[in-house]
ZAMARGU-4260 file (C-alpha; in steps of 0.2 Angstrom, whole numbers, plus 5000, padded with zeros to 4 digits):
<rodrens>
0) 5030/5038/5002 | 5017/5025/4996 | 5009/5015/5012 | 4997/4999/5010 | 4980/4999/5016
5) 4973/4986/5023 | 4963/4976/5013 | 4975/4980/4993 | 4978/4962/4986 | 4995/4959/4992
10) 4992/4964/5012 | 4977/4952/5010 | 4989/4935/5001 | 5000/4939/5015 | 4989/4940/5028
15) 4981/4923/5021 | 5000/4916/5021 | 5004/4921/5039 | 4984/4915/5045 | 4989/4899/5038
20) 5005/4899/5045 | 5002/4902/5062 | 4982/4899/5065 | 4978/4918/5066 | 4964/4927/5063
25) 4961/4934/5046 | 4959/4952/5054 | 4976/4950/5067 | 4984/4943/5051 | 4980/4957/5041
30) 4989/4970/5052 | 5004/4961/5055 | 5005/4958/5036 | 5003/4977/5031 | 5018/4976/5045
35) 5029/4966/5036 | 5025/4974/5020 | 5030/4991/5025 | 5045/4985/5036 | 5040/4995/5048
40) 5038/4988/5067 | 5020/4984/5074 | 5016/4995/5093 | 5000/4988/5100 | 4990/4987/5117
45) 4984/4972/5111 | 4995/4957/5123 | 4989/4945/5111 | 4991/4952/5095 | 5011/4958/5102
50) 5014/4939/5109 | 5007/4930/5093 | 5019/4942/5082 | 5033/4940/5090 | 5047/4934/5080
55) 5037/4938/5065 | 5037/4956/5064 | 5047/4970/5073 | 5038/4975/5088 | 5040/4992/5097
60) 5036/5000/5116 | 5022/5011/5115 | 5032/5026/5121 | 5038/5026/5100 | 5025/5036/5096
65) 5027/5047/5107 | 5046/5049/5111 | 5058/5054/5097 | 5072/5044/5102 | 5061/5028/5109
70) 5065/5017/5094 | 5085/5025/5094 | 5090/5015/5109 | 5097/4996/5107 | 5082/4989/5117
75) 5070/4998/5109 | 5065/4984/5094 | 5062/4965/5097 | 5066/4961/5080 | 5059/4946/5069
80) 5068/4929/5069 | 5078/4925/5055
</rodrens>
C-alpha cells in the first residue's frame, strides 16, 4: 500500500491549492491534503483544524481508531461537499 508523506511534491501543490483556496495555513493544509490524496478521512482533536475541513475532506470521530466498527455505522463520516 503506498501512503504519501508529508512534504513529496504532490501533498505539498495540493496543500498550496487548498491554502489558497480557503486562507489556511501552509502546515493545516498540508494534513488535509495528504487527506485528500489518500481518500482516506482526517480524525483530529484539533476544533479548528476539524471545522476548517469540513466539507473538504471526510472527517471521522475519534473513537475510529479505536473501535472496529466506529467508521461501519451511517453516522459515522461527515463526508465532503460535492
Amino acid at each position: 500500500m503506498r501512503v504519501r508523506l508529508l512534504g513529496d511534491r504532490v501533498s505539498r501543490r495540493t496543500a498550496w491549492r487548498l491554502a489558497t483556496e480557503h486562507v489556511w495555513s501552509t502546515a493545516g493544509a498540508e494534513v488535509v491534503a495528504v487527506v485528500r490524496l489518500q481518500a482516506d478521512a482526517l480524525v483530529t482533536v484539533d476544533r479548528r483544524l476539524a471545522a476548517a475541513a469540513q466539507g473538504v475532506v471526510r472527517l471521522a470521530p475519534f473513537d475510529a481508531l479505536t473501535t472496529p466498527d466506529a467508521l461501519t455505522t451511517p453516522d459515522a463520516l461527515t463526508t465532503p461537499d460535492a
